[in-house]
ROVEXBA-657247 format. One record per atom (N, C-alpha, C): residue in one letter; x, y, z. Coordinates in steps of 0.05 Angstrom, whole numbers, plus 5000, padded with zeros to 4 digits. Layout:
<sites>
aXYZ...
</sites>
This chain:
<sites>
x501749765000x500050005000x501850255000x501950384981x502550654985x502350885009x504251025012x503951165024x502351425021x501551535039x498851785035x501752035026x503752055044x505952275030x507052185005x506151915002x507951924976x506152034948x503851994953x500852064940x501552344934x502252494957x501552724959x503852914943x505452724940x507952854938x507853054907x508653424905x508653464891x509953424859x509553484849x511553444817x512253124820x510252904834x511852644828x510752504802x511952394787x511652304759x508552094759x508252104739x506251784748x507751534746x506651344762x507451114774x505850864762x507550644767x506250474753x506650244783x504750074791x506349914810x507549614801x508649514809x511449354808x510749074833x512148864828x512148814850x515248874876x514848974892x516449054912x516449324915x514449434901x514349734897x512649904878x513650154865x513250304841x515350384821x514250314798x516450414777x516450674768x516850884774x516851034761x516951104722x514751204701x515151114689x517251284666x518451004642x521251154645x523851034651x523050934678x525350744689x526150524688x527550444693x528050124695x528550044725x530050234741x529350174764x526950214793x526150084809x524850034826x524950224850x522250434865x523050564887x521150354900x522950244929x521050084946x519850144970x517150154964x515150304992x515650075014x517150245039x516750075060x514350195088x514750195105x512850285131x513050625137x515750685126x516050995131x515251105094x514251035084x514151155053x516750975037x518351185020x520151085000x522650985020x523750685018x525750585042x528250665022x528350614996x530450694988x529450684958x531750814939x532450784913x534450674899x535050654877x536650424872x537950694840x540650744836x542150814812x539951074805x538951104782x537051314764x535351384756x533151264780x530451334784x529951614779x529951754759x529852104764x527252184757x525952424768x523752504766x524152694734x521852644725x521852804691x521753154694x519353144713x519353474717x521053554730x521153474757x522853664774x526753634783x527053344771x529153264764x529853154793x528753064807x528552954830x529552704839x530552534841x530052254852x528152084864x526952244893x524552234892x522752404910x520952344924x519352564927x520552764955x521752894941x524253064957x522253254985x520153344966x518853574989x517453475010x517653205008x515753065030x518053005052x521052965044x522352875058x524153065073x525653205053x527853395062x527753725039x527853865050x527654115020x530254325036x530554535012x532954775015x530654975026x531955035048x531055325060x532755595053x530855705028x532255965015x533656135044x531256185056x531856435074x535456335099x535856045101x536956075115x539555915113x539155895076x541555795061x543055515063x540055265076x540955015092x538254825079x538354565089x536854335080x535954355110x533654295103x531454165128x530153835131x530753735148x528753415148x526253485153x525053275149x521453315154x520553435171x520353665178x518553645204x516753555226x516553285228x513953125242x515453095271x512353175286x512753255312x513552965327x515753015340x517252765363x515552605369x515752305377x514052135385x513652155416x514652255427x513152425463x514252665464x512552665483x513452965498x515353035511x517453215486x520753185503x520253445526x517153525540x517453675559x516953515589x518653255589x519153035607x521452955616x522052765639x523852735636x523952455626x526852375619x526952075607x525351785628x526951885650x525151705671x522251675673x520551865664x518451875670x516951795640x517751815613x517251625601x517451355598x519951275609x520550935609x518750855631x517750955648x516050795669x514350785654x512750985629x510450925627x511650665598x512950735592x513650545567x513550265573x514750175593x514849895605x511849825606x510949975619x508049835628x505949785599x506249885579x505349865554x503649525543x506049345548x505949055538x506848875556x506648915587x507248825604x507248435605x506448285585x506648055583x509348055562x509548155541x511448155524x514648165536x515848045515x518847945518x520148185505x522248325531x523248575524x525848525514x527348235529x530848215517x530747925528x532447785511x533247515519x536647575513x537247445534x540547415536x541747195533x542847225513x544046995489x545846745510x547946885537x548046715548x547046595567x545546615583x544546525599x540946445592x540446405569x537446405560x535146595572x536146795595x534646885615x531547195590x529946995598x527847185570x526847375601x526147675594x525947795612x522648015604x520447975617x517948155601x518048435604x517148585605x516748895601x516348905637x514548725637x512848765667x515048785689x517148485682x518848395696x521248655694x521448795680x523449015669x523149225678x520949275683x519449485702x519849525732x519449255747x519449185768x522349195773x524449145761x527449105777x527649365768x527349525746x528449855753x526950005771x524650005776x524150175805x525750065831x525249745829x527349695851x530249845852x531649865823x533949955830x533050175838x532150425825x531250695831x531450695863x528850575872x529450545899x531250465921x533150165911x533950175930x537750325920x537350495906x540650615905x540350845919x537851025923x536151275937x537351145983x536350775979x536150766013x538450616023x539750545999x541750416006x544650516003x544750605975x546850775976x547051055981x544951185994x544451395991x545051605967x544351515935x543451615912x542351875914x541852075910x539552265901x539652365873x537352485864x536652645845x539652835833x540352755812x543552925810x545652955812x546652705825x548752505835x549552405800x551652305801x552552255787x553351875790x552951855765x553751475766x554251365741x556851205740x557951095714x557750945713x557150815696x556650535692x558850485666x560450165689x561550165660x560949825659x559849715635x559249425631x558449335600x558749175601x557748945576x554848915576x554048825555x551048715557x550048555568x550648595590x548748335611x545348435610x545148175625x542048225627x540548415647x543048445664x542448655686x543049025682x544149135661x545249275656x542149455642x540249345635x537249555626x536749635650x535749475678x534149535689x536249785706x538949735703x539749965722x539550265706x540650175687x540350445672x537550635668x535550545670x532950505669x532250635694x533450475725x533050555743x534350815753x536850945741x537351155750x535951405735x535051305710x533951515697x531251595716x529951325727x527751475738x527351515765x530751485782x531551645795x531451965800x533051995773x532952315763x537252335766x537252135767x540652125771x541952195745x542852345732x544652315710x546452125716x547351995687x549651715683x551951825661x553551665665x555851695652x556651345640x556451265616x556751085605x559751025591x561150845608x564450735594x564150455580x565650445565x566750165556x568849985569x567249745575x569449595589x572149525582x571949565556x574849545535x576949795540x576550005562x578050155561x580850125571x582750245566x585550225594x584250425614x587150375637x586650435662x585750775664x588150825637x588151045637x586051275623x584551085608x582451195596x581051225617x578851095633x577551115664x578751315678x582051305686x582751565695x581651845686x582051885658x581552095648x578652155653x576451985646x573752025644x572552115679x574151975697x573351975725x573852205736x576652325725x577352645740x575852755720x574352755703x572853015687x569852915700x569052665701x565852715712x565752665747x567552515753x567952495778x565452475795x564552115784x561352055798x562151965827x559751955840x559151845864x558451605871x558351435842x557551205851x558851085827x560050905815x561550695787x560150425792x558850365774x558050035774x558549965748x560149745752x562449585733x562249325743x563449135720x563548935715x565248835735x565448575749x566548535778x569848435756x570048355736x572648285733x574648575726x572948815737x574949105723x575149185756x575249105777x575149195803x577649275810x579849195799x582349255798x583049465779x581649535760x582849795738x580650035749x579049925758x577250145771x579050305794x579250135814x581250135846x584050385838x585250295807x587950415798x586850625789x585350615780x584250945758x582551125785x581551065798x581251175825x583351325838x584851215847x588451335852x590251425842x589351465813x590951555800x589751875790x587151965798x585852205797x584652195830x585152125844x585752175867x582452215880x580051925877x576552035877x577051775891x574251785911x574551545923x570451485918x569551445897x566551355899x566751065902x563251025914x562650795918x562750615890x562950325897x563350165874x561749965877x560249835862x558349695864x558049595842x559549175843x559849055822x557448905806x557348825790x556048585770x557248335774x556448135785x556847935787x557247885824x559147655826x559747585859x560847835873x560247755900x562048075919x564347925918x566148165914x569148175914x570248375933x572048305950x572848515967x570848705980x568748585993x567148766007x565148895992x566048945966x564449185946x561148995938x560249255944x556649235931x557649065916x554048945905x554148815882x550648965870x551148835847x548249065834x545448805846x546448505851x543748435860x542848555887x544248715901x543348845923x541049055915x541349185892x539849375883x537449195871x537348925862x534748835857x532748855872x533948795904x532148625920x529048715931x527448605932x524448775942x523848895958x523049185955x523049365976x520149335980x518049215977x515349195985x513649455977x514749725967x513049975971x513549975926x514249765907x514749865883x511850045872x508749875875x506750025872x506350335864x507650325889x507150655906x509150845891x511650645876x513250845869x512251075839x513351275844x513051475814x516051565816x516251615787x519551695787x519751995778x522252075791x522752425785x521952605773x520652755772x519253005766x522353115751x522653065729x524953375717x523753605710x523753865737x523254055724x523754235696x526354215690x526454345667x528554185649x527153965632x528253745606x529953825594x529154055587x531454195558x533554195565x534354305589x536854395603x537754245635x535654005637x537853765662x538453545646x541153565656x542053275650x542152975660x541552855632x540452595635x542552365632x544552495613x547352245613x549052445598x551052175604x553952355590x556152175571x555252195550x557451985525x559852065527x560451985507x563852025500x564552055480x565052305467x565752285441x567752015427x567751985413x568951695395x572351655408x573351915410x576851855422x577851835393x577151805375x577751745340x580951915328x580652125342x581952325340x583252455362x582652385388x584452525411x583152435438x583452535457x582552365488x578652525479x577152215491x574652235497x574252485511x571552625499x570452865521x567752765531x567152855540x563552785559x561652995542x559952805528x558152865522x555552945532x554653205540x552453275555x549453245544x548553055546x545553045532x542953075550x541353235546x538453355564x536853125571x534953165585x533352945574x531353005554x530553215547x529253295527x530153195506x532353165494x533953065469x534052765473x534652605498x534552315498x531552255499x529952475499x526152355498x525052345466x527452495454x526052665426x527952495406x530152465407x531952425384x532652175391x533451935423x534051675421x530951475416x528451545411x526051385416x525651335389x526351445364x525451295334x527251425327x530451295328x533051245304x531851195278x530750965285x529850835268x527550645262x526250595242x523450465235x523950175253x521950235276x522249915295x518949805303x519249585303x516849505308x515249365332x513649315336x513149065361x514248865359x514548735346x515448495332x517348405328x519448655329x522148695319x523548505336x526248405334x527748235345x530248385339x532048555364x533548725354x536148675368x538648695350x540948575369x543248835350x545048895375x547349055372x549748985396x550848915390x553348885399x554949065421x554249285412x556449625425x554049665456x557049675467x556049745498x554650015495x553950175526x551950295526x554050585529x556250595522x558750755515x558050935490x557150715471x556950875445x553650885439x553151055424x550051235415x549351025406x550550825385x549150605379x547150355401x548750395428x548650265442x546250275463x546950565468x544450725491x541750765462x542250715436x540250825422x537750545418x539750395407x538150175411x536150045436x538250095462x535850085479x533850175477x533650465477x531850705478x529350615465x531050605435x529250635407x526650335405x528950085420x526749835419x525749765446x526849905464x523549975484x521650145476x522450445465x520050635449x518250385439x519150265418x518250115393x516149865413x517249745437x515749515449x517149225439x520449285424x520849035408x522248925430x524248605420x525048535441x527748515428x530048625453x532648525443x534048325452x536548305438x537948005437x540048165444x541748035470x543848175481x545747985495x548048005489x549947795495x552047915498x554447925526x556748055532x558547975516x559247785492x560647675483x562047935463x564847905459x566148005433x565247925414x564948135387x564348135367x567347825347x565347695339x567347585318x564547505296x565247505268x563247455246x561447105251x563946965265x561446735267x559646725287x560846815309x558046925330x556147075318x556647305298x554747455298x552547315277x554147175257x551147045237x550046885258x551846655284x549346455292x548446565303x547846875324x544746955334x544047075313x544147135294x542147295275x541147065268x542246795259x539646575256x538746525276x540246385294x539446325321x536646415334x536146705333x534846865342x532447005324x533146935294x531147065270x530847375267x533547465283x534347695291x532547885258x531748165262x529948315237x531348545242x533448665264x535049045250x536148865274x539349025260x541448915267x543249235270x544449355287x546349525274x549349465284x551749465266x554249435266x555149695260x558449665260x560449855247x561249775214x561749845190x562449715177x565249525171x567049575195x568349345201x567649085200x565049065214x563348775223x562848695194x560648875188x560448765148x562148635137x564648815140x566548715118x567048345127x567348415159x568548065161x566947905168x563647975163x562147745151x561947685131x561647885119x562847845080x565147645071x567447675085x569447525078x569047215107x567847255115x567846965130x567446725110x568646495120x568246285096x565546175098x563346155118x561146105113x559746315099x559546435086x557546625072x556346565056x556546425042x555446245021x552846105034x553846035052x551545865072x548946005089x549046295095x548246475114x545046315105x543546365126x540746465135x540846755137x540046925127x538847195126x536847305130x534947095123x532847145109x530047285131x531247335152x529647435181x530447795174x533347945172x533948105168x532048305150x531048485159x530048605145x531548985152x532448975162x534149175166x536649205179x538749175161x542149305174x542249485172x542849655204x543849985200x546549945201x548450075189x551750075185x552150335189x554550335210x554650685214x557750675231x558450855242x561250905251x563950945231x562950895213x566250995194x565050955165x566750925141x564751025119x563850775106x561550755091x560750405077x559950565049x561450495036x562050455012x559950344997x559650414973x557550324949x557449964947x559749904941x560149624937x559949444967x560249574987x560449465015x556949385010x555149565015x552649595010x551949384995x552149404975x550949234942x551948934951x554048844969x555948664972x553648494991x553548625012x551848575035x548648465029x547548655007x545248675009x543748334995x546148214990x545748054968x546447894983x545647865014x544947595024x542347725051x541347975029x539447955056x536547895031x535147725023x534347655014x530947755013x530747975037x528448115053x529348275060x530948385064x532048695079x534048825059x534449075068x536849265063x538349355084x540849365073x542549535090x542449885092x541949915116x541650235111x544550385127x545550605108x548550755113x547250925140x547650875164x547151125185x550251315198x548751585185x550551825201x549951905224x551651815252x550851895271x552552125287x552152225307x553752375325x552452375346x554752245373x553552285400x552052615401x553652745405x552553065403x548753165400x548852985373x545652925373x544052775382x545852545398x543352345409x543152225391x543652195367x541852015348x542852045313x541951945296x543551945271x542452275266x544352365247x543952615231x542752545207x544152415196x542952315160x542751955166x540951785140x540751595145x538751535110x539251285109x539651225082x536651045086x535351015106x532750835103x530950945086x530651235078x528351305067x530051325037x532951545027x533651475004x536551485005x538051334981x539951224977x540551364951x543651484946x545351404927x547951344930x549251214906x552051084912x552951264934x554651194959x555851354967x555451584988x553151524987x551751765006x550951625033x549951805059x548051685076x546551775078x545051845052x542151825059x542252265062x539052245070x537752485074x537852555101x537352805112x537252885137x534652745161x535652815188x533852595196x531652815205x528852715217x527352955221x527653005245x527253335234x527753565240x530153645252x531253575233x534753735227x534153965205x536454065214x537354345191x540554235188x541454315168x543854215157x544954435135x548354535135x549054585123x551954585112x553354605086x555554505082x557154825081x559454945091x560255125085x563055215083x564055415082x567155485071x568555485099x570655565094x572255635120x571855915143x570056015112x569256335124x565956265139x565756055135x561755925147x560256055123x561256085101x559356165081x557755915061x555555865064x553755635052x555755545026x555955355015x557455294992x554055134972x555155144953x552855014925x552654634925x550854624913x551654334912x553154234904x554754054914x557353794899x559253944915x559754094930x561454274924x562454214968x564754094973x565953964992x566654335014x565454235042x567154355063x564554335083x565654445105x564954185132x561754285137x560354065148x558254045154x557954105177x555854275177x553954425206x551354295201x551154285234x547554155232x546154385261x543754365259x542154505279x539654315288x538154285301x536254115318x534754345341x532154205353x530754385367x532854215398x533654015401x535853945417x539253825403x540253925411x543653915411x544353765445x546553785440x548053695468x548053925487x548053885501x548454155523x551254335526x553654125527x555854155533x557153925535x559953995529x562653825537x562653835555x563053695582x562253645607x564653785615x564054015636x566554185640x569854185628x567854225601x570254275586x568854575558x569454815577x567555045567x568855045532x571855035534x572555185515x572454915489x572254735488x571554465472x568854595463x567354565482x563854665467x563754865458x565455105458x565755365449x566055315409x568755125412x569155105389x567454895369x565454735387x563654565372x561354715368x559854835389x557154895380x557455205382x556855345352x556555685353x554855785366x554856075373x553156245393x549756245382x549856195353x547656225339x545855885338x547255675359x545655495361x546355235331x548655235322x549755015296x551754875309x550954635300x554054415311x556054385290x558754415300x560654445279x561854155280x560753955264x561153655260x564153605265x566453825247x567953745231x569053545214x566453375204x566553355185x566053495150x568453325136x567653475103x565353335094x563953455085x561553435071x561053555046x558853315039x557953465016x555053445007x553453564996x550353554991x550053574959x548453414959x547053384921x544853654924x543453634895x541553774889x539153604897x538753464909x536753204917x535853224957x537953284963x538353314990x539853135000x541852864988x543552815009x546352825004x546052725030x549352785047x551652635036x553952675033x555952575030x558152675045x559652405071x561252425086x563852455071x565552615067x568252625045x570352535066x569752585093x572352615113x571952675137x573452595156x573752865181x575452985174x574853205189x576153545171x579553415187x579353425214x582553325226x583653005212x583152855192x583952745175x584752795154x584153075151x584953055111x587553125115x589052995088x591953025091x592153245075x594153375079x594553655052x598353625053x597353615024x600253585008x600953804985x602453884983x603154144963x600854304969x599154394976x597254594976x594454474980x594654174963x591754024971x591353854996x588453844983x587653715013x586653494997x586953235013x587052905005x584152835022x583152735015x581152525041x582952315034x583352185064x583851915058x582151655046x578851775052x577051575040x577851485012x578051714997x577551674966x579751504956x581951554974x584751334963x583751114975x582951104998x582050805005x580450684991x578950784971x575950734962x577650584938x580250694929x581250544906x582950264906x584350314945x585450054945x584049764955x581449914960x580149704975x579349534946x579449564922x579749474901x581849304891x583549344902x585249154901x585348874904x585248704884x585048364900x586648234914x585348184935x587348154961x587348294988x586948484984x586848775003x584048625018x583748605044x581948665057x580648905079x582349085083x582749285089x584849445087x583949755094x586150025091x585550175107x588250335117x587350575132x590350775115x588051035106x590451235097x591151415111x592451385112x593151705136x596551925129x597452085140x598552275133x601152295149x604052245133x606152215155x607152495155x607852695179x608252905177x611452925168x611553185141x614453175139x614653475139x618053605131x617053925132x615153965111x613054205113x612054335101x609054155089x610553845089x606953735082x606653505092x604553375087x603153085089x604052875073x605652635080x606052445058x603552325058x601352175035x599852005040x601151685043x601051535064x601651275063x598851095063x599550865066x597650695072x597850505082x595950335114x597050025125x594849945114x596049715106x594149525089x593849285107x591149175112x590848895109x590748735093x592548485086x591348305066x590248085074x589747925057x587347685059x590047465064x589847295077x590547035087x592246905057x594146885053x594646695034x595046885003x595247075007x593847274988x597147314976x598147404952x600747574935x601247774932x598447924939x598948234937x601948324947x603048534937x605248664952x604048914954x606849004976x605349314975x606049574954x608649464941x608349564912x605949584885x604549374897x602549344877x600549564892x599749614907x598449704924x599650044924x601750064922x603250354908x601750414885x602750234863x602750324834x599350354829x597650144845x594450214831x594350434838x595050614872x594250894865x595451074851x596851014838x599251194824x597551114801x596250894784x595450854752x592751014757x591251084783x587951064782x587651384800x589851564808x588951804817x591751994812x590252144815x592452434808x594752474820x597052644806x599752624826x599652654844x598052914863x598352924885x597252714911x595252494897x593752364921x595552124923x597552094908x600351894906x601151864928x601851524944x602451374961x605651544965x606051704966x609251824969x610151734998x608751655022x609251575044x610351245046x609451125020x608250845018x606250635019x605950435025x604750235042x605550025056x604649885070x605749745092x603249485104x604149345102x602449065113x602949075146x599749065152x599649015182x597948775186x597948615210x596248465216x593248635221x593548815242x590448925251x590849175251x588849335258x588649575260x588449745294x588649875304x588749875329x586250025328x583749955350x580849955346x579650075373x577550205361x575450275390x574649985390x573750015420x572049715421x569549585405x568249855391x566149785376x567249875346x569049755335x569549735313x570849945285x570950225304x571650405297x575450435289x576050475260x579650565267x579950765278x582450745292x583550975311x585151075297x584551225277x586251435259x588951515263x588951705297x590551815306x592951535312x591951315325x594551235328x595650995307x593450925276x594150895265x597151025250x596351305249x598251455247x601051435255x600951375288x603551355302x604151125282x603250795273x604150675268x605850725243x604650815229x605350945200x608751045204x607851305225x610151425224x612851245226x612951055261x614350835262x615950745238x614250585220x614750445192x615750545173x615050825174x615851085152x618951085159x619051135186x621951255196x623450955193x622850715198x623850495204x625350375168x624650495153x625050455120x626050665105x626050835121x627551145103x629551215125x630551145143x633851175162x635551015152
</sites>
């Protein structure tokens, strides 16, 4: 059935229907109506009149007056004049028989009702036991256990702001995060009780600690926070007087590029922008991997409790044969990874073999996915698509996203109710096709870098725009194209390189299973090099791997640094390259072959 916006949509061509869709007529390819209207397009669907792709004014349009792209306008799915706590209580209670998460290890299936009940308990007993209040601060750092919703859940409707780590961090990472938010309370995984203890003394804080799993050394444990206080009934959770501006948690920017900062998010923005990422259903069966560290992580929760679906959650490390057996295992239907994961299910030797056929939506997001990555993938989901998501902690939630439209290369259109613009060095709007960094605007942003004034100074302007720094670029259609982060591009003689676009050529290479380009500093410029992964068994050299970019791009985007075979890449825990200390390695290798 068509959609009523798509009906409505002006200057749209006539249609013919198809099966899996409408043909526009004219075309040869297919636009496919899914639950939100048009889910994607496919190559050169173009509109005859208005030269469109597709029905652009329904989705995203150019705002003359203020020289930017706008997403849809459709009003938030609650009322972000709440606080987060005080929607999840009512959210739980919604489907109170229904299965909210089953945990892959321990089989433990857990209902809405039952989900409900252990977060007021926590709420309550962290308020009489640990003496908690409203505004206190508390980090949580853990894996996906099965216990790790109801707390998070419970401080929100506390009224406690949280601070979310990855258990994959060093000592020293925790150090850093602990003297900038410096909570009152850390609940972590009972095997980090020792990097906790060191990163404690090493910024010199002494908060309470209260583990996951057995007591160790005296220290809480979080089943203390289960236990039955007899009064849950009776409970209601925190009144936030003013949403827009209290804080509800605190991310971490990626580290991609330099030490993590604390991401300040309202709860107005975690009520408005983490509850529909993305198209989710009752029904949905939803599994992501990334702790509750990264946006992917806290979003998914959010978004498939909003939704009533149930997730699949398992503390285990990511490796490609774990992840196809719960996606069969489980009949798993939206899945979101990094495109790291993609790639090395793609190249796993069972692929040939996959069950898919449950998948009806991959979000891919955290670093860039490629046309062929996409097309590669899609061709074992036999019912689904992969959709490219642009996210940023900053916003709580993706900026652009490829579920509604798609071209090679792009992610997609803005999400609703964004404003978006691409501009010069001077902040002057630039035309379409036409590359320099992307600003976005929202009726919520982040609040702040968590006492860190002069960081947020230089991210978000006085006039209310987030300065991504990323390069960007915008079609005449409305979408986005990620070119770079702006502190990645290499500049050599005068230009400026993305490293994507060289990567984009060696990942063509047969053999190559991965690349990272990056920039060895010499006087006056940037060498471009490159560490290559190759495939197992593979001949490639890294000469060969020279000369393709030397036959297939211009003198200046030339390997002049080299290339170099590595085993791995040095990684955030959720799948992200670490640019910056890729780099160190580079340099190492650089210097290690030219002395």
């Amino acid at each position: 059935m068509l959609s009523g916006s798509l009906v409505r949509a002006k200057n749209y061509m006539s249609t013919k229907v198809v099966p899996g869709g409408v043909l526009p007529e004219g075309s040869s390819e297919s636009i496919s109506i899914g639950p939100t209207g048009v889910e994607g397009f496919r190559h050169s669907s173009v509109d005859s009149q208005s030269g469109s792709m597709f029905p652009r004014d329904v989705y995203t349009f150019f705002d003359e007056d203020e020289q930017a792209w706008r997403g849809r306008n459709v009003p938030p799915l609650y009322n972000p004049n709440q606080g987060v706590g005080e929607l999840v209580w009512r959210l739980l209670d919604r489907a109170p028989w229904k299965i909210a998460q089953i945990s892959a290890e321990s089989g433990v299936r857990v209902t809405y009702q039952e989900m409900r009940l252990r977060s007021i308990r926590v709420a309550q007993n962290l308020s009489s036991i640990v003496g908690i209040q409203k505004g206190d601060m508390v980090t949580i750092v853990a894996r996906n256990n099965e216990k790790v919703a109801p707390i998070v859940y419970g401080c929100f409707m506390l009224g406690t702001p949280m601070n979310t780590l990855d258990p994959g961090f060093h000592r020293e990472d925790f150090a850093h995060m602990f003297e900038t938010i410096k909570p009152k309370l850390v609940i972590c995984e009972g095997d980090l009780v020792n990097e906790m203890v060191a990163a404690f003394e090493m910024v010199d804080i002494a908060p309470e600690l209260i583990l996951f799993g057995p007591r160790i050394n005296g220290y809480g444990k979080v089943d203390d926070l289960l236990v039955e206080t007899g009064t849950e009934k009776h409970f209601l959770p925190a009144h936030i007087d003013d949403p827009a501006n209290e804080l509800a948690i605190v991310l971490c920017s990626s580290g991609t590029t330099g030490r993590s900062k604390g991401v300040s998010l309202s709860h107005s923005l975690c009520v408005t922008n983490m509850t529909g990422i993305w198209t989710c259903y009752e029904s949905d069966r939803v599994l992501c991997l990334s702790s509750l560290y990264w946006i992917s992580g806290i979003g998914t929760l959010m978004t498939g409790t909003a939704a009533g679906a149930t997730r699949i959650i398992t503390t285990e490390r990511f490796t490609a044969e774990m992840m196809i057996s719960m996606i069969e295992q489980y009949r798993v239907n939206v899945i979101f990874f990094p495109p790291s994961h993609a790639l090395a299910i793609l190249n796993n030797p069972t692929i040939g073999m996959v069950d898919f056929s449950s998948l009806r939506m991959v979000l891919c997001g955290g670093g860039p996915v490629s046309a062929d990555l996409k097309r590669s993938f899609e061709m074992y989901l036999p019912k689904g698509r992969l959709h490219v998501v642009y996210g940023l902690s900053e916003l709580g939630g993706a900026g652009c996203m490829s579920e509604v439209a798609y071209k090679n290369g792009s992610v997609g259109i803005l999400s609703n109710g964004l404003m978006a613009k691409v501009v010069d060095e001077q902040g002057n709007s630039l035309p379409f096709n036409e590359d320099g960094e992307l600003l976005v605007k929202a009726q919520f942003i982040f609040m702040e870098y968590y006492d860190n004034p002069e960081a947020t100074a230089e991210m978000k302007s006085e006039d209310g725009w987030l300065q991504t720094g990323d390069i960007a670029r915008v079609d005449e259609d409305g979408l986005f194209y990620i070119v770079d982060r702006k502190k990645d591009i290499i500049k050599y003689a005068g230009y400026q390189i993305s490293p994507t676009e060289i990567e984009t050529v060696i990942m063509k290479v047969p053999g190559v299973v991965a690349v990272c380009v990056t920039g060895i500093p010499v006087p006056g410029n940037d060498l471009p090099v490159a560490l290559v992964i190759k495939a197992l068994g593979s001949e490639v050299t890294e000469e060969q791997v020279v000369q393709t970019v030397a036959d297939n791009m211009v003198d200046f985007k030339h390997l002049r640094g080299g290339a170099y075979f590595v085993n791995t890449f040095p990684m955030t825990p959720s799948g992200k390259i670490l640019r910056r200390k890729c780099r160190d390695v580079a340099v190492e290798l650089y210097n290690a072959t030219h002395n």
